[in-house]
C-alpha positions in Angstrom: -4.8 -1.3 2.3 -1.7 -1.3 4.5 0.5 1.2 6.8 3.0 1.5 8.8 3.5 3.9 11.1 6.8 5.5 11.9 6.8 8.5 14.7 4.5 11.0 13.2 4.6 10.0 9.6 2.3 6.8 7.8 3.2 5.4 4.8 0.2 3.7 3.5 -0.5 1.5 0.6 -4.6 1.5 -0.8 -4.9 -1.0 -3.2 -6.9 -1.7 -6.0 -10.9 -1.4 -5.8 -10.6 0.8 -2.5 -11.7 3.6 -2.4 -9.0 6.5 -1.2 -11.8 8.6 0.9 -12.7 5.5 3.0 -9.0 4.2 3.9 -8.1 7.9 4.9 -10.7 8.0 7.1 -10.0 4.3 8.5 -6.6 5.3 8.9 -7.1 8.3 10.9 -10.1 6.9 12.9 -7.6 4.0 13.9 -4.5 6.5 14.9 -6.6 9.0 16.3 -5.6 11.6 14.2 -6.7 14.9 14.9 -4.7 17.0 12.5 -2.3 16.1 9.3 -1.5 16.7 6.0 -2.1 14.1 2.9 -0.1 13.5 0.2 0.0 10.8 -2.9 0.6 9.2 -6.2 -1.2 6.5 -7.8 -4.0 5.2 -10.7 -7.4 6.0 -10.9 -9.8 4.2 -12.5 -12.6 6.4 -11.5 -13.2 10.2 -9.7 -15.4 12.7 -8.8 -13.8 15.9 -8.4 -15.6 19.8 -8.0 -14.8 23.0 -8.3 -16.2 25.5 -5.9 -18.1 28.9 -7.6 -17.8 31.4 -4.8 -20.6 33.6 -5.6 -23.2 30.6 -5.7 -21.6 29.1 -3.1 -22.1 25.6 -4.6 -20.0 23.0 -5.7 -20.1 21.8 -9.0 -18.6 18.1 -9.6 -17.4 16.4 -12.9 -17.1 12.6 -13.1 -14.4 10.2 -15.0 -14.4 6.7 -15.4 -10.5 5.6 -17.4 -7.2 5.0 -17.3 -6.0 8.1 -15.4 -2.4 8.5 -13.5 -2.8 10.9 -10.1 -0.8 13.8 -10.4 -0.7 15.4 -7.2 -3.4 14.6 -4.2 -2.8 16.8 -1.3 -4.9 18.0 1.6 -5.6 17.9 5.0 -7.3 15.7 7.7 -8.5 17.6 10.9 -12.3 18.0 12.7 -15.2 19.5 12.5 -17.1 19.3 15.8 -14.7 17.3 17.0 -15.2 14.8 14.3 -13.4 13.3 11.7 -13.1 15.7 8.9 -11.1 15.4 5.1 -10.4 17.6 3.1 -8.2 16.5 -0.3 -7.9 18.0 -3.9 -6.7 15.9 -6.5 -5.5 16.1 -10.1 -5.2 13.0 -12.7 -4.2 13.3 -16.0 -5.1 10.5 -18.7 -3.1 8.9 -21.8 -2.9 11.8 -23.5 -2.0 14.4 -21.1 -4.9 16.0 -20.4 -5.2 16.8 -16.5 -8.6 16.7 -14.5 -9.1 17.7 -10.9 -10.2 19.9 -8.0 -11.8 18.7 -4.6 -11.8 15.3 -4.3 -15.6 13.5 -3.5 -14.3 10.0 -4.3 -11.8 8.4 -6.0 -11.2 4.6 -6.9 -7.8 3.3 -7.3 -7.3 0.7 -10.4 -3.7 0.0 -9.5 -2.3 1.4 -6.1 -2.2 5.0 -4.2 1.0 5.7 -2.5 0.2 7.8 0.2 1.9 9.6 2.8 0.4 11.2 6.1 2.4 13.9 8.3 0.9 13.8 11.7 0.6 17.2 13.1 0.7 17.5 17.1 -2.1 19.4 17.5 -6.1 20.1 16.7 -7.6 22.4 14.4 -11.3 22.2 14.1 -13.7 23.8 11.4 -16.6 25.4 11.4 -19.5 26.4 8.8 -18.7 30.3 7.8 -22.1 31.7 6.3 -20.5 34.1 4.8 -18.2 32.1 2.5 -20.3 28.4 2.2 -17.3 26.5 3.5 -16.1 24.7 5.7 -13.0 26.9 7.3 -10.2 26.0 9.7 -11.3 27.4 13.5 -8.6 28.4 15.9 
């Protein structure tokens, strides 16, 4: 991986075999980044994405290993007690069009991820709502 850094915004480049979660988090542990948003393009070679059921309040996650192009991978990097904290969705689509996604719990990229990371001047932290079974923003 590779980034450069320009005021508030980081291009960065995650290259094949990384793993997106883990360079996000490298890249915001190393520029102190307390609140952003996440953006990015790229190949997948294998995720793990899940799709939240709000009245079990459980995550359910589905699994694919391919040739898969990401759509759209968007999200947000904050805190939760005023740690590091990511929080991405992703969609892929494979050779034939058909389009996979939803939280993101790993991804691996088989060619390169093209990301881009808006700084935000600022701190939002989260906090567990009982209510919910998430994770939500705290003010």
């Amino acid at each position: 991986m590779e980034y450069r850094r320009f005021d508030n915004t980081i291009i960065a480049r995650i290259d094949k075999g990384e793993k997106i979660l883990e360079q996000v988090k490298a890249i915001a542990l190393q520029e102190n980044i307390k609140l952003a948003s996440v953006q990015a393009l790229g190949a997948v070679n294998h995720f793990t994405a899940g799709v939240f059921k709000t009245d079990e309040k459980k995550y359910y996650s589905n699994t694919f290993d391919g040739a898969f192009e990401i759509v759209s991978l968007t999200g947000t990097i904050n805190t939760m007690n005023d740690e590091f904290y990511c929080h991405l969705h992703m969609s892929a689509g494979d050779d034939k069009g058909h389009v996979f996604g939803g939280h993101l719990n790993e991804a691996t990229v088989s060619a390169t991820c093209e990301m881009v990371i808006q700084i935000i001047d600022g701190k939002v932290d989260r906090y567990f709502d009982e209510e919910i079974g998430l994770n939500l923003f705290r003010f």
